[in-house]
Every structure is written in C-alpha cells, then in structure tokens.
C-alpha positions in Angstrom: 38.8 9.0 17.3 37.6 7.6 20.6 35.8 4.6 20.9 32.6 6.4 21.6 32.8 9.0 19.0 33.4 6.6 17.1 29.9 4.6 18.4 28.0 7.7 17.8 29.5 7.6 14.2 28.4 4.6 13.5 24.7 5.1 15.0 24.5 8.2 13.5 25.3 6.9 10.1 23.1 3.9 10.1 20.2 6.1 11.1 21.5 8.7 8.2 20.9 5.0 6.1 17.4 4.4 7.4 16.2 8.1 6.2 17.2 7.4 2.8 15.4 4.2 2.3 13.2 3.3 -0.6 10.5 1.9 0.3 8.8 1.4 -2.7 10.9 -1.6 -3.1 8.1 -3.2 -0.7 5.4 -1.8 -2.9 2.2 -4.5 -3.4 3.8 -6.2 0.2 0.6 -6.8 2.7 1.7 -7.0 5.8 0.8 -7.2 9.7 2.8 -6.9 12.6 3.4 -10.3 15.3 1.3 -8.0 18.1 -2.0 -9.8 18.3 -4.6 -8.2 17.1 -2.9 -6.5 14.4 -4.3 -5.1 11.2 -3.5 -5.9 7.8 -1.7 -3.4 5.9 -0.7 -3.1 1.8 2.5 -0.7 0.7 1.8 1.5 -1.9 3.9 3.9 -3.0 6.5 3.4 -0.1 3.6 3.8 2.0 1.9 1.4 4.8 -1.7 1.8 4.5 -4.4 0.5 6.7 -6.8 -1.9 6.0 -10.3 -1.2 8.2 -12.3 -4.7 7.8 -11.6 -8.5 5.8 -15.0 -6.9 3.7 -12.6 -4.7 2.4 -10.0 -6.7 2.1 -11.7 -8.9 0.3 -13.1 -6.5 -1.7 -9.7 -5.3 -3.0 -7.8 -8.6 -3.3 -7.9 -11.6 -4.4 -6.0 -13.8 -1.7 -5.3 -13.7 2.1 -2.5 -15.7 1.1 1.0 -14.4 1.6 0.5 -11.6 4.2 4.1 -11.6 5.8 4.2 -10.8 9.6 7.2 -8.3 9.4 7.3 -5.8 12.4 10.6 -4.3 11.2 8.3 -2.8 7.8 5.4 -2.3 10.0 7.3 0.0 12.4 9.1 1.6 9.8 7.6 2.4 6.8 6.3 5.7 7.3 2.4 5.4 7.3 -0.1 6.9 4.5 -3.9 7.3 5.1 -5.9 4.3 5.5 -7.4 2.4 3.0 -11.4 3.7 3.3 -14.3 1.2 4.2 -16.1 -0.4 1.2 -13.1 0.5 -1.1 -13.4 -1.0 -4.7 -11.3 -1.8 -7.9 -13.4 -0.2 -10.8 -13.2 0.1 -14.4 -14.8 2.1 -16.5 -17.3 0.4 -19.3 -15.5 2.6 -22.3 -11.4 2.3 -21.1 -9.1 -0.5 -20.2 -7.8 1.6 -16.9 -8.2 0.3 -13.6 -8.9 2.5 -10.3 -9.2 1.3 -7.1 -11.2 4.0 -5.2 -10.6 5.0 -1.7 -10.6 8.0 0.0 -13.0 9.6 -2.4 -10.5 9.2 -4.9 -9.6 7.0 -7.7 -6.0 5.9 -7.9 -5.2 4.0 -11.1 -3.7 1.0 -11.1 -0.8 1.0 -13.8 -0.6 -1.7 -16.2 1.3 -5.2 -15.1 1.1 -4.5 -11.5 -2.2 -6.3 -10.5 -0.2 -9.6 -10.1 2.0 -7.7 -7.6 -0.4 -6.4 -5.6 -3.2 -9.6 -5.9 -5.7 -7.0 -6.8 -8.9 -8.4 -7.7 -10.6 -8.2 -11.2 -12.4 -4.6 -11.4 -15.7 -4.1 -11.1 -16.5 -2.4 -14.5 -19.0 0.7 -13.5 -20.9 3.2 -15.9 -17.7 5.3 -17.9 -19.6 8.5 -16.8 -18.9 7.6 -12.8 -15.3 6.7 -12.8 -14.9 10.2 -14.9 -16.5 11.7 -12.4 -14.1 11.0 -9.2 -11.0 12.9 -9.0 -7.8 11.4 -9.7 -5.3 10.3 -6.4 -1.8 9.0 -7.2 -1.0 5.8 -8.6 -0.6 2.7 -8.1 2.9 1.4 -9.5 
C-alpha cells in the first residue's frame, strides 16, 4: 500500500467513524458555538435543536448555567427542528407525566431525566388539554 492509499484509508475510515456516532451520548447538553452571536441549542435525542429567544429558554429551564461553547457538537450533530417560541413544560392536573410542548406537540419527558436536562418544574394545565395535543417523541 502506498503512502497515499494508505492516507485515503485512513480519512476514509475516520469519516466511516463520524457516521456511526451516537449522539445521544450528548443528550440534555445546551450548547452554542464560539461564533458571536450564536444561538443556544439543547440535544435531544442525538439531535441539536434551536432555541429562538432567552423567553423561551427560560421558560424551559431552570439555569443558564453550564451552556458549553463546543463548535465541534455544534457543527456536527445533525440538526432537528427548532424548539418553537413560547414552548412550555406541562403536566397534566390528573397524571404524574411531564410534556414539554413544542412544535404543536407534546414530547414527554421520561422519568429521572429532568436533572439532566435542567428542565424546569411543569406547569400543571387542565388534564383535558395535555390529552388533547398529539404525542412527539420523547425525551430520554
């Protein structure tokens, strides 16, 4: 093997590497790139997804502390849709589930990963209008 099939073996494997990454190892990460202004983002389900104001933000968690600026993650991690203005983290007045609603959906929040994420405490709504938004994926 020459030296530069051998150079094109190596890229080609450590890009084979890259395309078989979980990235749900980052789940619950926010993160924002060193490129001023950059937008905060939060994986979820080894996806990056936008976050359109700080009245959002806040809305959904509890701290602006550690948001890591990681432009590695930011350029890599394939990108899901944004996180919708005025988002919310509901609960139900009847169940112990937690939802937070974006996109028109509700995408519960699974047990013991609130910590992870620095949601916020939910907002407990009428039963009848958490029932009433369809279900997105969850939150894990």
């Amino acid at each position: 093997m020459t030296a530069s099939t051998q150079s094109i073996a190596t890229l080609e494997t450590s890009k084979a590497k890259e395309l078989f990454i979980d990235w749900r190892q980052y789940d619950g990460k926010r993160l924002t790139s060193s490129v001023v202004p950059s937008p905060v983002y939060v994986v979820m389900n080894g996806q990056l997804h936008g976050l359109p104001s700080p009245d959002t933000y806040n809305s959904i968690f509890s701290t602006w502390e550690n948001i890591e600026v990681n432009d590695y993650l930011v350029n890599n991690i394939p990108y899901g849709e944004n996180i919708s203005v005025g988002a919310v983290i509901v609960r139900g007045g009847l169940t112990p589930e937690s939802y937070l609603v974006t996109q028109g959906k509700k995408c519960q929040i699974l047990p013991g990963v609130e910590k992870k994420y620095s949601f916020n405490s939910p907002t407990v709504v009428p039963q009848i209008l958490v029932n009433s938004i369809p279900s997105g994926d969850s939150i894990s």
